[in-house]
C-alpha positions as CSV (number, residue, x, y, z in Angstrom):
1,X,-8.3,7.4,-25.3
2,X,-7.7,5.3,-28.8
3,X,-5.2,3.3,-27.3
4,X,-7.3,2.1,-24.5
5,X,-7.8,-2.1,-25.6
6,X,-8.1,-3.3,-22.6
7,X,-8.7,-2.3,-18.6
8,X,-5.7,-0.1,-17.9
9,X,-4.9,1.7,-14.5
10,X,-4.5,5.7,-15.7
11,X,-1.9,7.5,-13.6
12,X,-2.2,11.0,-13.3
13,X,1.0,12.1,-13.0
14,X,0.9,15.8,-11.3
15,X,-1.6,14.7,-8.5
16,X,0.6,11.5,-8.0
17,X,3.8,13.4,-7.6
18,X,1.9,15.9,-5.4
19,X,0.9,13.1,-3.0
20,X,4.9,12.2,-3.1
21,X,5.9,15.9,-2.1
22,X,3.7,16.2,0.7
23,X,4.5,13.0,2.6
24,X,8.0,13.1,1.5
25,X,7.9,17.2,3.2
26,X,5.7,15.8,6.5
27,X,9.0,13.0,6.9
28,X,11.2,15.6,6.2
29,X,9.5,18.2,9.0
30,X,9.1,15.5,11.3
31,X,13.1,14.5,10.8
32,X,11.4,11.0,10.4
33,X,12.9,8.2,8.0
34,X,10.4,8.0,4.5
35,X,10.5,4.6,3.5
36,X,7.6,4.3,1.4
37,X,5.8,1.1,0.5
38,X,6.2,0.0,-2.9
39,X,3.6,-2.3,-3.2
40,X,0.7,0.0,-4.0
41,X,2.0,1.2,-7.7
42,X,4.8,-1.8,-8.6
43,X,6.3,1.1,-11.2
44,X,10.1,1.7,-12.4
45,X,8.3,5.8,-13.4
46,X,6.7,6.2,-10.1
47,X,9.6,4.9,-8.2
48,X,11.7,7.6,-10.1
49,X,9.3,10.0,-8.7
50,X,10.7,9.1,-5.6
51,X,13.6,9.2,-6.1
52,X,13.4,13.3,-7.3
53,X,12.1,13.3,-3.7
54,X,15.6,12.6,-2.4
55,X,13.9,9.0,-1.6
56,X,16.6,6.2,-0.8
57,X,15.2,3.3,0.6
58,X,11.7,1.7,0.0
59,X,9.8,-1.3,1.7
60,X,8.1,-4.4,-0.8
61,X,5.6,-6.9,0.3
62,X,7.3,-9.5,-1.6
63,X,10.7,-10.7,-2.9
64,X,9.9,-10.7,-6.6
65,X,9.2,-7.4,-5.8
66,X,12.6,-6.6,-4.5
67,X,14.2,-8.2,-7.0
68,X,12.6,-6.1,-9.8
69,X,12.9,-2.9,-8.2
70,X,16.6,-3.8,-7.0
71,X,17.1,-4.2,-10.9
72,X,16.6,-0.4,-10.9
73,X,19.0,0.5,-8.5
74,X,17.5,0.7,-5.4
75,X,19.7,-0.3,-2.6
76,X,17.9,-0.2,0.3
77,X,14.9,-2.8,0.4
78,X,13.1,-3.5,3.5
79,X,10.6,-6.8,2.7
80,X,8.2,-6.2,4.8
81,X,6.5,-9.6,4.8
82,X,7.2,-12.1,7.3
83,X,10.2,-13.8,5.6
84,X,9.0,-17.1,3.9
85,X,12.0,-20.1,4.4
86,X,10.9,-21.6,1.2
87,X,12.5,-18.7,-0.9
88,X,16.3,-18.6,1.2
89,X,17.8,-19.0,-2.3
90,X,15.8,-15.7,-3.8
91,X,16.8,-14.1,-1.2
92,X,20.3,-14.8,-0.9
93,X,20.4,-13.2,-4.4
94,X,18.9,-10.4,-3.1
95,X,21.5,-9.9,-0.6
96,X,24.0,-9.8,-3.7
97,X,22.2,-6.2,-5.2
98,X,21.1,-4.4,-2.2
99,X,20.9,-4.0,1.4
100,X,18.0,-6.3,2.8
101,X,16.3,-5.8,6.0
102,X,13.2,-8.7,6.6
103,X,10.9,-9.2,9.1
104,X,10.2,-12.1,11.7
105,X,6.6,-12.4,12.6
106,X,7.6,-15.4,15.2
107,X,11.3,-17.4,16.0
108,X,10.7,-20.8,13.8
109,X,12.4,-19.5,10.3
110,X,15.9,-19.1,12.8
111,X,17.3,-22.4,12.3
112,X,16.9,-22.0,8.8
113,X,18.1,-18.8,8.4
114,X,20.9,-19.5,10.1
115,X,21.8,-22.5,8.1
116,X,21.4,-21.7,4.6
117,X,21.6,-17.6,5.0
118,X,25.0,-16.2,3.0
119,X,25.2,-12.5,4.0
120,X,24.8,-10.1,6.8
121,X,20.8,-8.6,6.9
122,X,19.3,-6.2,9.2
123,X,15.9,-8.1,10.6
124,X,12.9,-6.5,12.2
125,X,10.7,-8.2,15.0
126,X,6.7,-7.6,13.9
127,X,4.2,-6.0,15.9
128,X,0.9,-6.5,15.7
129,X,-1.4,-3.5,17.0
130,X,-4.7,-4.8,16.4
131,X,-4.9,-6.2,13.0
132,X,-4.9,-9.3,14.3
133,X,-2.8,-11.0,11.1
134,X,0.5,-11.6,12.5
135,X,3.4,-10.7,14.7
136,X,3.9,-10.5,18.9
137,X,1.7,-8.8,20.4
138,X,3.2,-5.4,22.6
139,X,2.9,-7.2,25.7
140,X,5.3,-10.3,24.7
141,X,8.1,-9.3,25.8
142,X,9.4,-13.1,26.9
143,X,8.3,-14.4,23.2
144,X,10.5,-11.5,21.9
145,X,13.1,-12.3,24.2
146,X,13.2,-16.2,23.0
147,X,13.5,-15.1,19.4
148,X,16.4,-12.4,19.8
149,X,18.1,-15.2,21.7
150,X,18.0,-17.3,18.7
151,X,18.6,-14.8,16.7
152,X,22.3,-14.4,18.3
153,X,23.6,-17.6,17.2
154,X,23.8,-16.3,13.2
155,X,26.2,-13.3,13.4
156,X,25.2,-12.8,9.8
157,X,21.7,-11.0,11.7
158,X,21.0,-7.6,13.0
159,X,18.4,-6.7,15.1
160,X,17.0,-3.0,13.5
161,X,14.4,-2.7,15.7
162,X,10.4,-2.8,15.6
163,X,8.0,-2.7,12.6
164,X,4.1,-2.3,12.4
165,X,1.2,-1.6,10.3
166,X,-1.2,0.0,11.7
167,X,-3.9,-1.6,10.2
168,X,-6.7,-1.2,12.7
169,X,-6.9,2.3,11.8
170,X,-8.5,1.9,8.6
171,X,-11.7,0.5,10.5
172,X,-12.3,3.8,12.5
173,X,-15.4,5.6,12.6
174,X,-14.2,9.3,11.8
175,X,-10.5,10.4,10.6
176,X,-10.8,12.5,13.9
177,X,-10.1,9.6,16.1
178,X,-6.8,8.8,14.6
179,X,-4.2,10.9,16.0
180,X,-5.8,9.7,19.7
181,X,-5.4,6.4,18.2
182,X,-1.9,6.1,16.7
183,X,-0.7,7.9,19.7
184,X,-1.8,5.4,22.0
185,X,-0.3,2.8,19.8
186,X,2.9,4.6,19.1
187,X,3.1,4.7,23.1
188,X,3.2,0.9,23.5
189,X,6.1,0.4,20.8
190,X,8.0,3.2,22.9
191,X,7.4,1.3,25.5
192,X,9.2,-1.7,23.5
193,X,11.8,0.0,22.5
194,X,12.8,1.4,26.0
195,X,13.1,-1.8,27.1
196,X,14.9,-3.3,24.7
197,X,17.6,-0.1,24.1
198,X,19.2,-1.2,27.2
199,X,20.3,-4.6,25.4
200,X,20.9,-3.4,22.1
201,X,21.7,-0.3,20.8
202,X,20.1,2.5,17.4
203,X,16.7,0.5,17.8
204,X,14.2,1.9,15.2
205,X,10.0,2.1,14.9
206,X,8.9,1.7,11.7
207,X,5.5,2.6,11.3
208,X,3.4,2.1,7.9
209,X,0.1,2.9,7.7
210,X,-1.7,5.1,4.7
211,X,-4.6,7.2,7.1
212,X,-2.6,8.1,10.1
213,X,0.4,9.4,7.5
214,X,-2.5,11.0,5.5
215,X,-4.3,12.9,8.9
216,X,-1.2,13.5,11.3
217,X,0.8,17.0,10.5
218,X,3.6,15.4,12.8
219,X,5.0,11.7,12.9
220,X,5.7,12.3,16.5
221,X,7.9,9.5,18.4
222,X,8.2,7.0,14.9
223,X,11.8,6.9,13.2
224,X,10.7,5.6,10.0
225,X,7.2,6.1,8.4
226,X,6.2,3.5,5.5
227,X,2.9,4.2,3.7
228,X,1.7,2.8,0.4
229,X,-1.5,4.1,-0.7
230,X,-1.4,7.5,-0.3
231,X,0.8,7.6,-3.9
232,X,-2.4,7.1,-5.6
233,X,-5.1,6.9,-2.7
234,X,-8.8,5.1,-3.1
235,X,-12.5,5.0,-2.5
236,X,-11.9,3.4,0.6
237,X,-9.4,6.2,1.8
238,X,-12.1,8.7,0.1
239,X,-15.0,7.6,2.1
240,X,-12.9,7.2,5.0
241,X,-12.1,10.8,4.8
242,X,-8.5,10.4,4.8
243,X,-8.3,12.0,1.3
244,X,-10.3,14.0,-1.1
245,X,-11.5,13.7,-4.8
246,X,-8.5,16.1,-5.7
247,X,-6.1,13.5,-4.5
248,X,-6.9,10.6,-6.3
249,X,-4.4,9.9,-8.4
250,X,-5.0,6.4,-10.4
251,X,-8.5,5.2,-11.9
252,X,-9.1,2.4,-13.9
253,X,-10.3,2.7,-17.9
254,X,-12.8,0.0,-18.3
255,X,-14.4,-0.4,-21.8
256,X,-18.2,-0.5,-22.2
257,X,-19.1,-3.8,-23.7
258,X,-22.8,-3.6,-23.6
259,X,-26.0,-1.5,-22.5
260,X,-29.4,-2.4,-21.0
261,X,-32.1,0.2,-21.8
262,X,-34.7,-1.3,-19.2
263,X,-32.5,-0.8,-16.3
264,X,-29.9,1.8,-17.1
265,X,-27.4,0.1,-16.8
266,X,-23.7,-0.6,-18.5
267,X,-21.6,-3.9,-18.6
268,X,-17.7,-2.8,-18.5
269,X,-15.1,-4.7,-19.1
270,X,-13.7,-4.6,-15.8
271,X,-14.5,-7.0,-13.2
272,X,-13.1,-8.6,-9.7
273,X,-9.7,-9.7,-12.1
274,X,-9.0,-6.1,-12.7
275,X,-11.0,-4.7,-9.9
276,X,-10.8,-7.1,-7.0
277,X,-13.0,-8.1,-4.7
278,X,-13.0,-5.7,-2.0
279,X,-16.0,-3.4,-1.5
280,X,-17.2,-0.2,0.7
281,X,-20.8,0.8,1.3
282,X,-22.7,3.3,-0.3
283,X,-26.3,4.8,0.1
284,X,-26.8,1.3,1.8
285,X,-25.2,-0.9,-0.8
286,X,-21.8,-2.3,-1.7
287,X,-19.8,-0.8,-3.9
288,X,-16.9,-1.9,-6.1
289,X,-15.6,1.2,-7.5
290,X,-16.7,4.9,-7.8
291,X,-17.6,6.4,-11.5
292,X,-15.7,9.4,-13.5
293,X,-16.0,10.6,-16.4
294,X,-12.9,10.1,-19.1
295,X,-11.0,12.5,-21.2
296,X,-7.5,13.0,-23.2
297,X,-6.3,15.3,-20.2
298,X,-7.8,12.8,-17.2
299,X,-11.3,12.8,-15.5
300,X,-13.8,14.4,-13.6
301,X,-16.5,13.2,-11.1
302,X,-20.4,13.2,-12.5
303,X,-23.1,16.0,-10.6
304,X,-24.5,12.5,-9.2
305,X,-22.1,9.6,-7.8
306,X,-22.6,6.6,-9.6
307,X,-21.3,2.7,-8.9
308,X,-20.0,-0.2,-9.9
309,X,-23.0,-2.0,-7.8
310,X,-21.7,-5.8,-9.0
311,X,-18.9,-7.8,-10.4
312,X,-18.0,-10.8,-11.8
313,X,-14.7,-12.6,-12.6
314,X,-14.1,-10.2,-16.1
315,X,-17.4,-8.2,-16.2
316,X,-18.9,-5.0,-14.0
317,X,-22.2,-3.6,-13.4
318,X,-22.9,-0.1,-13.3
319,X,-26.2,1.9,-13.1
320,X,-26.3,5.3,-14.6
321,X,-28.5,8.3,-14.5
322,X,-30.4,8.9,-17.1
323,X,-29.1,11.3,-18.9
324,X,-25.2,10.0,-18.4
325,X,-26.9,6.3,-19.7
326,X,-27.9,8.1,-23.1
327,X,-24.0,10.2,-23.2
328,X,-22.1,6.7,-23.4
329,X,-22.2,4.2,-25.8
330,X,-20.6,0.2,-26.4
331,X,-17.1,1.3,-27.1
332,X,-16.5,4.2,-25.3
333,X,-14.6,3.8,-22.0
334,X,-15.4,4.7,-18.9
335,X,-13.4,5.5,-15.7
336,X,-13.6,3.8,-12.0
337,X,-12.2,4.6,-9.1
338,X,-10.8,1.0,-7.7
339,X,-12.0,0.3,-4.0
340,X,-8.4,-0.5,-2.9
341,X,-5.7,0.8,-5.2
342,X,-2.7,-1.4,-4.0
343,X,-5.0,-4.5,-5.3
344,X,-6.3,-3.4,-8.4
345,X,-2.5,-1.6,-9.6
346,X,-1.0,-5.5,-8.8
347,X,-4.1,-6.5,-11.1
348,X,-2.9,-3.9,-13.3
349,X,0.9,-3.3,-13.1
350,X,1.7,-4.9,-16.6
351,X,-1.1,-2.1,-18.0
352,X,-0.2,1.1,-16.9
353,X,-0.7,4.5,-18.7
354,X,0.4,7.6,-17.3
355,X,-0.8,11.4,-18.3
């Protein structure tokens, strides 16, 4: 705890590699692919975690992120962001370390791929399911036709297959209606697949999404699951149900910096810069983090759950109980549970401490 400056994402290292086992054994049971996203913990240790998991090949959400976890030795990056035409040269050196697949979210990067691209890649049409951010939609099969078309002229390209994140299952009203859900969305990229199998061959679905993963005992009719934020899950995946307190693996040390007497509450050192700016609702108000209590061997969670109830650029707000109020003082540091952990570890990744 003495070596706690600053706000610092704590990793708890058992419960983390615990949430790595038991996806890694549901892939393995389901004889389904495990090509976890990288992008919630951005960490050389956790990634080696992985890798005791007989993990191979990983997907990023960026290309600096390839590059730096290519730099460790991983070989098999899927960038699973729609591929940006500004940064060819990046990822021609890429290309150079590891086998790249990317994704095309619509035809117009082509022409440019195909002029300035200098080695073979695997590339992955995107699907959107209802997120409504980007991709075809199931139903376009002509759009999907058009780019694949293009996409012939560059022999340096292979089609792979189908990619999705099943975002619209984070918004559900009980973990119950998932499986219902992803099976009626794992039906429409069958669907897409059949059709497309008779034109080219070893098609894939790739399917990343953090509560289905979480709920489902079987990845039934995917070849390649791709979730993030189980690694370290969050208050959002808490209230959600698609975890419990037991698996929550990261939480944030914020320092106290000051204490208000009148209204019982705390000012951390912590705020939207460390924290973010996403929020859930509790008890009828938003919340920006969920409250444990800090020691040498990790944390637990207070009789009586407590918030960060606001948040500024570098400052939060919490309100205490009474008695908890009186137990901390300006100095000590206190422990938050981040609303969504992928944000606040990028906020974080340069501050990591691991028990």
């Amino acid at each position: 705890m003495d070596k706690i400056k600053t706000p610092t994402l704590i990793v708890n290292s058992s419960i983390c590699r615990n949430n790595i086992k038991i996806m890694a054994e549901k892939c393995r049971k389901s004889n389904v692919e495990f090509r976890p996203h990288f992008k919630t913990h951005q960490s050389l240790e956790v990634g080696k975690w992985f890798k005791d998991e007989g993990v191979n090949k990983i997907a990023v959400s960026s290309l600096e992120m390839a590059h730096f976890f290519a730099d460790d030795g991983w070989k098999d990056i899927m960038v699973a962001f729609p591929i940006n035409i500004r940064e060819i040269e990046s990822l021609n050196k890429l290309t150079e370390k590891s086998n790249v697949s990317i994704l095309l979210a619509g035809n117009e990067p082509l022409p440019i791929l195909t002029k300035k691209m200098k080695k073979e890649m695997g590339f992955f049409i995107k699907i959107d399911v209802g997120t409504k951010r980007c991709g075809f939609e199931p139903d376009s099969i002509v759009k999907i036709e058009e780019t694949l078309e293009l996409a012939k002229m560059n022999k340096k390209l292979k089609f792979m297959g189908f990619v999705t994140h099943a975002g619209n299952l984070y918004n559900v009203k009980s973990v119950e209606s998932i499986p219902d859900k992803y099976k009626k969305t794992v039906k429409k990229l069958q669907e897409l697949k059949k059709y497309f199998d008779r034109t080219y061959s070893d098609l894939i679905i790739s399917w990343g999404d953090t509560p289905s993963c979480s709920v489902l005992d079987n990845f039934y009719d995917i070849d390649e699951a791709r979730p993030g934020n189980f690694v370290y899950y969050d208050l959002m995946q808490l209230k959600s149900g698609v975890c419990n307190k037991e698996s929550i693996a990261a939480v944030v040390a914020a320092p106290i910096v000051a204490k208000y007497v009148d209204r019982y509450e705390i000012v951390v050192y912590g705020g939207a810069v460390h924290l973010s700016k996403e929020y859930v609702n509790f008890e009828g108000q938003p919340a920006w983090g969920m409250v444990v209590f800090l020691s040498n061997n990790g944390w637990k969670f207070p009789d009586k759950q407590m918030y960060v109830r606001n948040i500024y650029q570098e400052h939060g707000i919490i309100k205490l109980e009474y008695d908890d109020f009186f137990s901390v003082e300006v100095g000590d540091i206190i422990g938050i549970i981040p609303v969504h952990a992928c944000l606040t570890a990028s906020h974080l990744k340069n501050n990591y401490y691991y028990i």
